[in-house]
Each structure stands twice: as C-alpha cells, then as structure tokens.
C-alpha positions in Angstrom: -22.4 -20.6 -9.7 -18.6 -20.2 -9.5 -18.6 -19.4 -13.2 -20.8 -16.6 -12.4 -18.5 -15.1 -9.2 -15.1 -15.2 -11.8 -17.5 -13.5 -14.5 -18.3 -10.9 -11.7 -14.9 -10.8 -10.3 -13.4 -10.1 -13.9 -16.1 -7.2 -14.7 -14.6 -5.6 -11.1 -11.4 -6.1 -11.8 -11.6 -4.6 -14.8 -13.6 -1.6 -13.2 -10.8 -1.2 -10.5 -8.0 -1.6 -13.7 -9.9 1.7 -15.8 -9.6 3.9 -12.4 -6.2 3.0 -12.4 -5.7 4.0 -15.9 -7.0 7.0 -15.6 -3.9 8.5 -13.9 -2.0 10.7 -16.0 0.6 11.1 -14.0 4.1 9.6 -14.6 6.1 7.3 -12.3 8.6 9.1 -10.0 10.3 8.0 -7.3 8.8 9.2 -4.1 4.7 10.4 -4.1 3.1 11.8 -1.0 -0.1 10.1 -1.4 -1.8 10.9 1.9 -0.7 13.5 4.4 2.8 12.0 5.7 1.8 9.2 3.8 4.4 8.5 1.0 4.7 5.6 -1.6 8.6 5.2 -3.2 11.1 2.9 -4.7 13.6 1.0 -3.8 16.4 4.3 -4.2 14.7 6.4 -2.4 14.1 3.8 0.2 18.1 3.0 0.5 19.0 6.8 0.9 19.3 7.5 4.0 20.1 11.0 3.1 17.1 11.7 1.0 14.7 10.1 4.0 16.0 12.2 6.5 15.9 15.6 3.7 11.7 14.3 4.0 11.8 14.1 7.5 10.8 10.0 7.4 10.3 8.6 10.5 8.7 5.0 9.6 9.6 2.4 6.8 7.8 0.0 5.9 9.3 -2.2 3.5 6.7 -4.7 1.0 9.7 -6.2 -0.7 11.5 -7.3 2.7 14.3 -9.6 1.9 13.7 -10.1 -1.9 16.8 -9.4 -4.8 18.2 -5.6 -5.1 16.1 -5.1 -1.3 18.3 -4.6 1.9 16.7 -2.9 4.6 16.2 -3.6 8.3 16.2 -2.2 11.5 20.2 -2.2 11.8 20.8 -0.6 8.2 18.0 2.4 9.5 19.7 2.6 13.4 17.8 5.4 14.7 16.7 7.5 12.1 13.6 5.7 11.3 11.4 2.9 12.5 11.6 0.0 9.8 9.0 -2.6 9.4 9.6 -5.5 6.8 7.1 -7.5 4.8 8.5 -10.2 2.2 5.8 -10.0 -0.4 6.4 -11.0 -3.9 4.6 -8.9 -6.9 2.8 -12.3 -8.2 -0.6 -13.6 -9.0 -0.4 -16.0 -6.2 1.0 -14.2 -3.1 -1.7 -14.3 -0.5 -0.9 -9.8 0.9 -3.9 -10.1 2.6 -2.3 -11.7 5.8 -0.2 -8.3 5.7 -3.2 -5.7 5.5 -3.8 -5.2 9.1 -0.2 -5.4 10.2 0.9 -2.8 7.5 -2.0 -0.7 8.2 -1.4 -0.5 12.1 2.3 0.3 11.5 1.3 3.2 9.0 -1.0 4.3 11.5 1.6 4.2 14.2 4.0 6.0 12.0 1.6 9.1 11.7 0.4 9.2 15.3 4.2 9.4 16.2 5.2 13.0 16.7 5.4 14.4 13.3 5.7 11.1 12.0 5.9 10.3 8.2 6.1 7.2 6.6 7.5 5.7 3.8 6.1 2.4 2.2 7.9 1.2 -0.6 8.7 -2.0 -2.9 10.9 -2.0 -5.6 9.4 0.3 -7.9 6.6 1.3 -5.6 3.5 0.6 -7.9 2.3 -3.0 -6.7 3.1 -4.6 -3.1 3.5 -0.8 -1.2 0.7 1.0 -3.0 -1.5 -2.4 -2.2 -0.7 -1.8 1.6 -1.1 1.6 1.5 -4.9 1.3 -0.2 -5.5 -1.3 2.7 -4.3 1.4 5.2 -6.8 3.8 3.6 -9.4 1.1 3.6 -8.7 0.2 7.1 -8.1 2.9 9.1 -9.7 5.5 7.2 -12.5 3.8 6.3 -12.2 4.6 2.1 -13.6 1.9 -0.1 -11.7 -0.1 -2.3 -12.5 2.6 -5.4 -12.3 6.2 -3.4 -9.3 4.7 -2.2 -7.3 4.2 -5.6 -9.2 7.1 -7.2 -7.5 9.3 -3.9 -3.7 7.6 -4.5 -4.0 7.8 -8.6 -4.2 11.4 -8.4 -1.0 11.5 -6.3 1.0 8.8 -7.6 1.0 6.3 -11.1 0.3 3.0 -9.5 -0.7 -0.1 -10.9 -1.3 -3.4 -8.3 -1.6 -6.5 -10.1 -4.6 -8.0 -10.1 -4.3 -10.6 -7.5 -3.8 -7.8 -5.2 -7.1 -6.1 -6.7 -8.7 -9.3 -5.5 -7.3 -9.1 -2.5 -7.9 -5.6 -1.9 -12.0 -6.5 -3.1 -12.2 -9.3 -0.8 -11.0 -6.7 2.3 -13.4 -4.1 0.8 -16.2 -7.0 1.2 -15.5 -8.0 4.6 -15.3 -4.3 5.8 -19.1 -3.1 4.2 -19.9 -7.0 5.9 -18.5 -6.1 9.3 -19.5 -2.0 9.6 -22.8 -3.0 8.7 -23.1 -5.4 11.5 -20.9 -2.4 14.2 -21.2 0.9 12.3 -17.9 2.1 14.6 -15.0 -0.8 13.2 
C-alpha cells in the first residue's frame, strides 16, 4: 500500500516538476508574481535603497538567520515590517509548520495601506516561492497546480521537491476541509 502512495507521489511530483519547466523565463532578481506580491533574492532583499525605490512595506524573510542572510526588524527600522522564517532549502525541512504564518503575514502586508511585500530566500526560487504558492493556496484559494502555473509565468522558480510534497499535502487538506465548510 505505501509502495503504491510513493508510486503516486512520484507521478505528481513529476507532474508539478513539468509545470515548472515550462517557464521560459530567466532568473532575475526581484519578480512581482501577484499584485504587491514580490518573490527576490537575497540583494535585493539587503537594499534598502532598492525596497524603498518599490515602495516595500513587508519582508518576509525564508532564509532567516542562515549564511550570507542578515535581516531583522532592527536592520529594516521603519521602512518595512520584517518577518523571519529559518528554513533550510533541503529534502528534509518540514516548511509546512510556516505555511499559515507566512501566508497571514503576506496577507497582512497587502491589506496594509498600499502595502507590498517582498518574500525572499537566497536566490528566491525554493523556501520564498514555496511560501508564497501556500499564500496563493491559502488565502486565495488556488490549487497547488493554478498556483505554480500563475507564479511560473511571472517568475523562474523551482521548489525542491520536499517542498512539492509539502505544498501537495496542504493542497490535500484544503480540497479535505472546503469540502466539509465550502467558506475556509
């Protein structure tokens, strides 16, 4: 039985891996991806001059505290709100306990008056476009595959595959619970 679920994980993996080879587009360093919704690196994240140019009220940060990453509310002062998450880009890193927490703070971020919000790793292709699909998933209510076929076309991004899991197993739960209350 368990045989079968990898088999079936694999084939959906793979599905959610063609998608995100379909982008043409090449890496930069800052995508909108959503309105005021933007996906960056790690230079654009640290320039403070650049951020304000974009008018960025919000950070979130998905490499919080790792190697070549400083950022935190002090470095940011006023000019934006900064939220940190330590993930690490690996195929064991459980993101999943960060979805809701980066999706409310995105959400926050564009309620805020004229807010815009920048989420961003190192390179911005794994951890920050991972929470940024969960925000789409989340809070407006895009599956898992309308989700990255939406930020492909904006942005080259490429989440490893743990985070494809993870991103599947949210996708699960939320047809699960919106079947059982059509309003979450």
């Amino acid at each position: 039985m368990s045989g079968r679920k990898e088999q079936q994980d694999l084939v959906l993996i793979k599905q959610l891996e063609l998608i995100l080879d379909s982008c043409t587009l090449e890496l930069t360093a800052v995508d909108e991806v959503w309105p005021n919704l933007y996906i960056g690196n790690i230079a654009v994240a640290q320039n403070k001059n650049t951020l304000s140019k974009m008018g960025i009220t919000h950070v979130l940060n998905a490499a919080h505290s790792k190697q070549g990453s400083i950022g935190d509310q002090c470095f940011y002062g006023n000019s934006c709100v900064y939220c940190g998450i330590p993930a690490e880009d690996s195929d064991h890193f459980d993101l999943s306990r960060y979805f809701k927490h980066a999706a409310d703070f995105i959400h926050k971020g564009l309620k805020y008056n004229q807010g815009k919000v920048l989420v961003h790793c190192i390179m911005g292709v794994s951890r920050s476009a991972s929470l940024a699909l969960a925000y789409l998933m989340l809070r407006q209510r895009l599956n898992l595959q309308d989700a990255l076929r939406h930020i492909v076309q904006k942005r080259a991004i490429y989440p490893n595959r743990n985070f494809l899991m993870l991103l599947h197993k949210l996708s699960e739960q939320l047809v699960f619970k919106r079947r059982l209350c059509p309003l979450l």
